[in-house]
C-alpha positions, -999 to 999 in steps of 0.1 A, spaced: 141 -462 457 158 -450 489 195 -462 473 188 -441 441 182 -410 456 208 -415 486 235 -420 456 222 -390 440 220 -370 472 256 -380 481 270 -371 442 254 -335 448 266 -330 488 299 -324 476 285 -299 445 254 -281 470 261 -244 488 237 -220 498 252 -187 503 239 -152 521 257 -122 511 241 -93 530 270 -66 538 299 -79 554 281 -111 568 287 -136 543 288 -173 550 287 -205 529 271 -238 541 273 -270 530 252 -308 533 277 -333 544 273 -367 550 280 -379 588 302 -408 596 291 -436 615 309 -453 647 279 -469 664 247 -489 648 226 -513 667 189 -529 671 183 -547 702 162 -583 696 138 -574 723 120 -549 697 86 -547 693 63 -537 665 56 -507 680 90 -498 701 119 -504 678 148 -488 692 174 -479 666 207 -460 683 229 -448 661 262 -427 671 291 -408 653 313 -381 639 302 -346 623 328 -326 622 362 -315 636 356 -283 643 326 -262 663 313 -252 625 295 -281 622 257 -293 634 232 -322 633 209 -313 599 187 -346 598 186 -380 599 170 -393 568 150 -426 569 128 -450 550 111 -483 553 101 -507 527 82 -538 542 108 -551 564 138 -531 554 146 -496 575 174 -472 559 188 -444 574 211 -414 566 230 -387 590 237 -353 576 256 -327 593 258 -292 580 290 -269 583 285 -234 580 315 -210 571 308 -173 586 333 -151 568 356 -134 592 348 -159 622 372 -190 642 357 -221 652 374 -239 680 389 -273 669 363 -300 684 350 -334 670 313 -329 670 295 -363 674 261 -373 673 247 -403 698 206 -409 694 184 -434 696 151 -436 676 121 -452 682 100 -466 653 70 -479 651 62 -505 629 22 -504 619 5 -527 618 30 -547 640 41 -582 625 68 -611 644 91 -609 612 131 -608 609 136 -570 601 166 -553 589 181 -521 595 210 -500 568 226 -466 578 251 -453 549 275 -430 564 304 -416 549 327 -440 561 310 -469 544 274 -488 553 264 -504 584 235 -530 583 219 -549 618 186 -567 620 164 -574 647 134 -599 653 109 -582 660 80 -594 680 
């Protein structure tokens, strides 16, 4: 399910705008899918501490932000997806600066069960896949 709609979400991020035209303030802003440098699940999770730390790139210039991190589980597979969001203000210079991202999450897996889980984050430089036993 969560593949079907990320594909779908990723076919439209390059197609979605939402615009504001009140005066002379206009600005454009787009969905854009983050890149992802670091991914990793340490084996000492637990059912009800798994730490997920995930770390990358948003943008090259001060124009973009963190927008969400979307995620899913199905039984004992966890999938995740960064979005940035880059907003154009018409008439306005953004200082040229790689914005990253570097957070860790912590899931909880109810009701807890020792099982080999595995972890997916799609970026927008390719997918990144871990797994951890959790305990």
């Amino acid at each position: 399910m969560f593949s079907k709609r990320l594909v779908v979400s990723l076919g439209l991020l390059f197609i979605f705008a939402g615009g504001c035209s009140n005066g002379l303030d206009d600005y454009i802003e787009y969905r854009i899918l983050a890149s992802v440098t670091k991914f990793s699940v340490p084996n000492s999770s637990r059912g009800n501490n798994i730490r997920v730390t995930m770390g990358g790139v948003l943008g090259p210039t001060t124009a973009f932000s963190l927008l969400q991190i979307v995620s899913q589980r199905t039984d004992t597979l966890f999938e995740f997806a960064v979005f940035a969001k880059q907003v154009d203000h018409s008439g306005e210079t953004y200082a040229q600066q790689i914005i990253t991202y570097d957070t860790t999450l912590a899931l909880t897996y109810q009701p807890p069960r020792a099982k080999l889980h595995y972890f997916k984050i799609t970026g927008s430089n390719g997918i990144f896949t871990d797994s951890s036993y959790v305990y």
